[in-house]
C-alpha positions as CSV (number, residue, x, y, z in Angstrom):
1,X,78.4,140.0,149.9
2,X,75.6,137.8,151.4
3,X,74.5,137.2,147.2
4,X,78.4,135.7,146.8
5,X,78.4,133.8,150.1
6,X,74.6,132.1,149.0
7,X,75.9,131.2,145.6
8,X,79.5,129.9,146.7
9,X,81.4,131.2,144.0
10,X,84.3,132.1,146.5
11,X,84.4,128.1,147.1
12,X,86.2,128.0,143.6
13,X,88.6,130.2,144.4
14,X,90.8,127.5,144.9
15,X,91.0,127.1,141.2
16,X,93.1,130.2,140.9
17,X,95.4,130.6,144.3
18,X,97.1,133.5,142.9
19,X,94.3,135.7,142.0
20,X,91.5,137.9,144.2
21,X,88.8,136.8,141.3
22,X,87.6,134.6,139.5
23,X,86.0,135.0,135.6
24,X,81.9,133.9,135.5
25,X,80.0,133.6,133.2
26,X,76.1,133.8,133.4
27,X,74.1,132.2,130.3
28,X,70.3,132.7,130.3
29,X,67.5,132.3,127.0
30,X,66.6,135.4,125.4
31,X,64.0,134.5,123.1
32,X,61.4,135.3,125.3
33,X,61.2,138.7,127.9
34,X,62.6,138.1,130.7
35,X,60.7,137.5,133.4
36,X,61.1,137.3,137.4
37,X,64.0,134.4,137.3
38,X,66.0,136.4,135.0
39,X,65.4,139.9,137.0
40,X,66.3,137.6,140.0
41,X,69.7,136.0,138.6
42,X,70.8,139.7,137.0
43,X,70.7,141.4,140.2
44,X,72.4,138.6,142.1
45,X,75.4,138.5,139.7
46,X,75.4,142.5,139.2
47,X,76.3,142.4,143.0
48,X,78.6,139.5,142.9
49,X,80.6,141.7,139.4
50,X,81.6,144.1,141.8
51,X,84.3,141.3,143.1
52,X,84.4,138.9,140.1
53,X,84.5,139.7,136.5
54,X,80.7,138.5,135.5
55,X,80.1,138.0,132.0
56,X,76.2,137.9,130.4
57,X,75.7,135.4,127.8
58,X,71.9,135.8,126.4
59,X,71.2,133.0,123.7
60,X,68.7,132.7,121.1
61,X,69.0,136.5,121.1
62,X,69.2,139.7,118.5
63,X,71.3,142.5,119.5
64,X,67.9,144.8,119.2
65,X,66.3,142.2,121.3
66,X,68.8,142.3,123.8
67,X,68.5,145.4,124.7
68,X,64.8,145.6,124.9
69,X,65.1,142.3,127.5
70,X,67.7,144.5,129.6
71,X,65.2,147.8,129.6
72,X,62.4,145.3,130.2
73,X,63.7,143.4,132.9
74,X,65.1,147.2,134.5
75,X,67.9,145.7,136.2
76,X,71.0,147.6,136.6
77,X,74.3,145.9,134.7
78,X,76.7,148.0,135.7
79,X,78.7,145.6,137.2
80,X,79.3,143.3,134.1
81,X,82.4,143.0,132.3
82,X,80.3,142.1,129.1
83,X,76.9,141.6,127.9
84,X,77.0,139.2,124.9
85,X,74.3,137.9,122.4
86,X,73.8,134.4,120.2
87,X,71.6,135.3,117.6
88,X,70.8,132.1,116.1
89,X,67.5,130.9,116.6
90,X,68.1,127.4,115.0
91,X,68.8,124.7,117.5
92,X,72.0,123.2,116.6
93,X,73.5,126.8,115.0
94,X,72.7,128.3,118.0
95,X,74.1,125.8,120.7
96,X,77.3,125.8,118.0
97,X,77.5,129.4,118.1
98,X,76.5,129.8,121.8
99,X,79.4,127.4,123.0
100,X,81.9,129.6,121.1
101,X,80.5,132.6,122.9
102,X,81.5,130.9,126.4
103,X,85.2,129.6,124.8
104,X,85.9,133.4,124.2
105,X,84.9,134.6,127.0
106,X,86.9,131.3,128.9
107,X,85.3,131.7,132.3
108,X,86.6,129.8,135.6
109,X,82.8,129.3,136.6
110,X,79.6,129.0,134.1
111,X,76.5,129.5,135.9
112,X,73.8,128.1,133.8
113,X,70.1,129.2,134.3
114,X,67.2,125.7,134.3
115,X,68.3,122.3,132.9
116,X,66.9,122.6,128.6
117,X,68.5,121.1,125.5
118,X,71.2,123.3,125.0
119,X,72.8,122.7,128.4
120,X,72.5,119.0,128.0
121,X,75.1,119.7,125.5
122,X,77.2,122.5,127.4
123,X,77.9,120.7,130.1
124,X,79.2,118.0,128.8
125,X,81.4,120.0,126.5
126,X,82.8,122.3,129.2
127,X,83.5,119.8,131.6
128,X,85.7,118.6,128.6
129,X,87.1,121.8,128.9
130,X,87.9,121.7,132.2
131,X,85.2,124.1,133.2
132,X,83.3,124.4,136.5
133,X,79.3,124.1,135.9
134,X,76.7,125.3,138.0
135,X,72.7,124.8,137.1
136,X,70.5,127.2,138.9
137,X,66.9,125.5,138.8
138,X,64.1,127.9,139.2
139,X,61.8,125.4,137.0
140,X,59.0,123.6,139.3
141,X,57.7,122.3,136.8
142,X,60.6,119.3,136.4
143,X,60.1,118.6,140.4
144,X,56.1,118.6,139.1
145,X,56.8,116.1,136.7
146,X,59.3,113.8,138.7
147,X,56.4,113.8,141.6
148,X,53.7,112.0,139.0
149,X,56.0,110.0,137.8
150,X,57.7,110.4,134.9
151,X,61.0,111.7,135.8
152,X,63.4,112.4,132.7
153,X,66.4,110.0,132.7
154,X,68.2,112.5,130.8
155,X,68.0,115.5,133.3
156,X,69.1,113.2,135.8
157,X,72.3,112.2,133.9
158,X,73.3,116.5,133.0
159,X,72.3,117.0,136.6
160,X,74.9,114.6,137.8
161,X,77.4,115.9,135.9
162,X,76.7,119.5,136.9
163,X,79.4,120.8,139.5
164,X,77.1,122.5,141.5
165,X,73.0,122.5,141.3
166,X,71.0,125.3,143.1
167,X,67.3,125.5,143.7
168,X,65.2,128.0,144.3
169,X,62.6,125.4,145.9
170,X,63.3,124.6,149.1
171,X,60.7,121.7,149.1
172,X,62.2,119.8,146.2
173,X,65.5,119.4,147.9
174,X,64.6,116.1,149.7
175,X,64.0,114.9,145.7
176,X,67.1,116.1,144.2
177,X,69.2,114.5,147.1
178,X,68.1,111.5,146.3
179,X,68.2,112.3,142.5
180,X,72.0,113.3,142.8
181,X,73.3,110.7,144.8
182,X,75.3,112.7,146.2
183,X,77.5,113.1,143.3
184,X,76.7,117.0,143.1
185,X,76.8,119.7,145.5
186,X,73.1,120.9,146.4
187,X,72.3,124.3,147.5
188,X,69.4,125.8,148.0
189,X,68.7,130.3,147.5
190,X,65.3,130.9,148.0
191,X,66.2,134.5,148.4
192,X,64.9,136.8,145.5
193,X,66.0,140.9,145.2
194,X,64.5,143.7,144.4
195,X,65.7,146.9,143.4
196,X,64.0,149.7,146.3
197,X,65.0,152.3,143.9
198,X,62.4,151.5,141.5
199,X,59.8,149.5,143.5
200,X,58.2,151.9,145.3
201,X,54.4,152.5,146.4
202,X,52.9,155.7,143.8
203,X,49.6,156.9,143.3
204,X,47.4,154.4,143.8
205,X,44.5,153.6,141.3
206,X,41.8,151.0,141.1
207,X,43.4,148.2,139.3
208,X,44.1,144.2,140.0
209,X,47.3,143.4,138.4
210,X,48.1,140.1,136.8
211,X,51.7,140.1,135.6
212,X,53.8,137.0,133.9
213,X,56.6,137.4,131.3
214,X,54.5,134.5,129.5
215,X,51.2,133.6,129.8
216,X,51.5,129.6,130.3
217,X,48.5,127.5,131.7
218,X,50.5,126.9,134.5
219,X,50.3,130.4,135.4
220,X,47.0,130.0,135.2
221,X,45.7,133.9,134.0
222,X,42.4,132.2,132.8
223,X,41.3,131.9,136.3
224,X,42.1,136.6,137.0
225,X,39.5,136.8,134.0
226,X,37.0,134.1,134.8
227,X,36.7,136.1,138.1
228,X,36.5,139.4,136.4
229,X,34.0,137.9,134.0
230,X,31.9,137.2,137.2
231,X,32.6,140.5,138.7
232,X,32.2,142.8,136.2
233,X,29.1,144.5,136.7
234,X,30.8,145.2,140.3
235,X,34.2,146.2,138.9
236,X,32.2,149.0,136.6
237,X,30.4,150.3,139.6
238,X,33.3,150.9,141.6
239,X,35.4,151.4,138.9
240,X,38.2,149.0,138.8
241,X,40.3,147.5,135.9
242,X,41.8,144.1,135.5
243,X,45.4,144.1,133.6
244,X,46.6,140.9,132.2
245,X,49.9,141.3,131.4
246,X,52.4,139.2,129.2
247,X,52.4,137.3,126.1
248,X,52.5,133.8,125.4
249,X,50.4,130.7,124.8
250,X,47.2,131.4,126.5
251,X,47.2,134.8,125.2
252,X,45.0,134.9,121.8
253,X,42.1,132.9,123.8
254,X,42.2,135.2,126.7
255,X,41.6,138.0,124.0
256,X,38.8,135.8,122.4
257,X,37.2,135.4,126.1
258,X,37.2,138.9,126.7
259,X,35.2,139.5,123.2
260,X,32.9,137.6,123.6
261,X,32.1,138.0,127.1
262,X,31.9,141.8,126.5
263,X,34.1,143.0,129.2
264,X,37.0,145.0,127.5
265,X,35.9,148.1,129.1
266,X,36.9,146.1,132.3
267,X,39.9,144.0,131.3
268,X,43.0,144.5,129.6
269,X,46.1,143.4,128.3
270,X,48.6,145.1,127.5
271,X,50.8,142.6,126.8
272,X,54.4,142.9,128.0
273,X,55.2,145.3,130.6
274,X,57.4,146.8,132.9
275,X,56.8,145.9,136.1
276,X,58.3,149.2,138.0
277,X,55.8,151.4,135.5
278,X,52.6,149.1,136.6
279,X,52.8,147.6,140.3
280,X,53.6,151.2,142.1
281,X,49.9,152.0,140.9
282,X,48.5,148.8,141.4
283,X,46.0,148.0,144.5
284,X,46.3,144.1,144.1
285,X,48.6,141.7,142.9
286,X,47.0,138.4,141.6
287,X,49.4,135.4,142.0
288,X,47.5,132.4,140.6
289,X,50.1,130.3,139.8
290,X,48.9,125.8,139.6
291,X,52.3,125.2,141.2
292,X,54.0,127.5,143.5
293,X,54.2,131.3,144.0
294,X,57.1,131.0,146.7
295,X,59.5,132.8,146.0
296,X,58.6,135.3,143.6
297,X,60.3,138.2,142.2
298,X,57.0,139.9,141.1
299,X,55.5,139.7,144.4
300,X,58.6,140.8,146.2
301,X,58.2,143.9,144.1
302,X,54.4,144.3,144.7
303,X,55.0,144.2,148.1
304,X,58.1,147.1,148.2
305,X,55.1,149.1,146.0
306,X,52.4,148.5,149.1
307,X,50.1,146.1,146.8
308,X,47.9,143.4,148.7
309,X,48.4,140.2,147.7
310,X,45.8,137.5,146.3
311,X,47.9,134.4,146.1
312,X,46.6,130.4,145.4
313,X,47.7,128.3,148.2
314,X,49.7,126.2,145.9
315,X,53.2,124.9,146.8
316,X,55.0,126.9,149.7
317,X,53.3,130.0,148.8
318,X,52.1,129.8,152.5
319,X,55.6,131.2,153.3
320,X,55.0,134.6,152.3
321,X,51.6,135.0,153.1
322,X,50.2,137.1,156.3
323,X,46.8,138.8,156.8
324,X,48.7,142.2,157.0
325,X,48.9,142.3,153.3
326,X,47.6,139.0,151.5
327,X,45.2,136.5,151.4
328,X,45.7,133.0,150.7
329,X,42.8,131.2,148.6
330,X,42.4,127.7,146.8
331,X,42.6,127.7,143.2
332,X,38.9,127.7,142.3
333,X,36.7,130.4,144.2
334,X,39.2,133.5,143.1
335,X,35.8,135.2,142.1
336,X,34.2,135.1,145.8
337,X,37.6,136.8,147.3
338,X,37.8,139.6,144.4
339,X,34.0,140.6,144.9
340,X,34.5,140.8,148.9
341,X,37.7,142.4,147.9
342,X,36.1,145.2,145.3
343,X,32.8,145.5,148.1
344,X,35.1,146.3,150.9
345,X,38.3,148.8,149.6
346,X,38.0,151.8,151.0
């Protein structure tokens, strides 16, 4: 109940007087894993399907794939009316192909997930259709860009014609105020869930635990393994491992670092992962993100598994921090708090 009051979907109620729901559907990219935003937007709207008929739309997405996402992302569906795929991975085939998808299904609502190319398009077509559009934006990285400067004239004309926007940044809803003109409604959920059934503390071993669907600069994974480079010949003494987990961009020079720096007896990667078969055993959870790490599904899950937390002080990450369980540090001297960390576990 408190997921369907956050998100508002009983405010379009109104569109159908005569009936106790409403049809959604929930469009998010599947041609990568999913990582914490999805996990975060599937459990929301599994909770909100057990009053509304919720219908999954994953684009850019093979029906093998799909279903590997889903196990991935270990979020219970059971609440969906549908789970549907677009396969095409060409651009204008699969927005074609994905706006069909939503014209079948013929949803009241569409909640959309970031602002990209294809719902540039959708938008605009729906609202042809006399659809209801809501953008959730759990992107920093447009606020990031708007802040130096070069804010996309584009995004600002879909945003404006979006129904609804929600953000999952509280501290860039001063900047989308202005940016809307008040010509959108503006919410801001930065709530995440976790699913206590599966994130729960196990047998603990020796291991620091970096985890991201996709291993983006921005993510910054190169500074967990600098600091393990550093802190090797500690880490093999009191035998820990490093895990880097995810694919992506960064990925093939992380492997190359770890060559030729000799330390694959102390880090791995092993690539994507489920997070519910990894953080219960974890010690430490290492959120180095440039940007923000607030809020965060993974660490919400770390911290249901009784990890401690090593976060950069980046964003509003201070929000979640407290010496109980975490320890804020600036994006540069990770290496001094993982030796005092290593030197001092008991």
């Amino acid at each position: 109940m408190a997921s369907k009051n956050t998100w508002q979907i009983d405010r379009y109620q109104q569109m159908k007087p005569g009936s106790k729901s409403l049809s959604v559907a929930l469009t998010l990219r599947g041609d990568m894993p999913f990582g914490g935003a999805e996990r975060r937007l599937l459990r929301i709207f599994n909770e909100i399907g057990i009053t509304h008929r919720v219908s999954v739309l994953v684009r850019a997405c093979l029906k093998t794939e799909l279903q590997n996402r889903l196990d991935q992302a270990a979020c219970c569906t059971d609440n969906f009316s549908e789970i549907r795929f677009s396969a095409p991975k060409d651009k204008i085939i699969g927005t074609l192909d994905s706006l069909r998808q939503l014209m079948a299904i013929n949803p009241d609502v569409i909640i959309s997930f970031d602002a990209g190319p294809f719902n540039r398009v959708m938008v605009r077509w729906m609202h042809f259709l006399g659809k209801h559009v809501v953008l959730t934006i759990a992107n920093d990285l447009y606020y990031d860009e708007a802040m130096k400067g070069t804010e996309n004239q584009a995004l600002r004309r879909l945003l404006q014609k979006a129904d609804h926007i929600d953000l999952l940044y509280p501290r860039q809803e001063r900047y989308y105020r202005k940016l809307l003109q008040g010509k959108t409604v503006l919410t801001v959920t930065p709530g995440t869930f976790t699913d206590l059934r599966l994130f729960q503390p196990g047998k603990k071993e020796r291991l620091f635990v970096f985890i991201a669907a996709r291993l983006e600069d921005y993510k910054n994974p190169r500074m967990v393994l600098e600091a393990a480079i550093k802190c090797a010949p500690m880490l093999r003494k009191r035998g820990y491992k490093v895990l880097i987990c995810g694919k992506g961009w960064e990925e093939d020079a992380l492997r190359q670092m770890i060559r030729e720096r000799g330390v694959s007896d102390v880090v791995e990667m092993p690539g994507y992962v489920k997070p519910h078969e990894i953080l219960p055993r974890a010690n430490v959870l290492c959120a180095t993100n440039l940007i923000n790490n607030y809020p965060s599904q993974t660490i919400a899950e770390a911290a249901a598994c009784g990890c401690f937390l090593i976060a950069t002080e980046v964003g509003e990450t201070y929000r979640i921090l407290d010496d109980s369980y975490s320890v804020g540090i600036p994006p540069q001297p990770f290496r001094l708090w993982l030796k005092k960390w290593v030197g001092t576990w008991n």
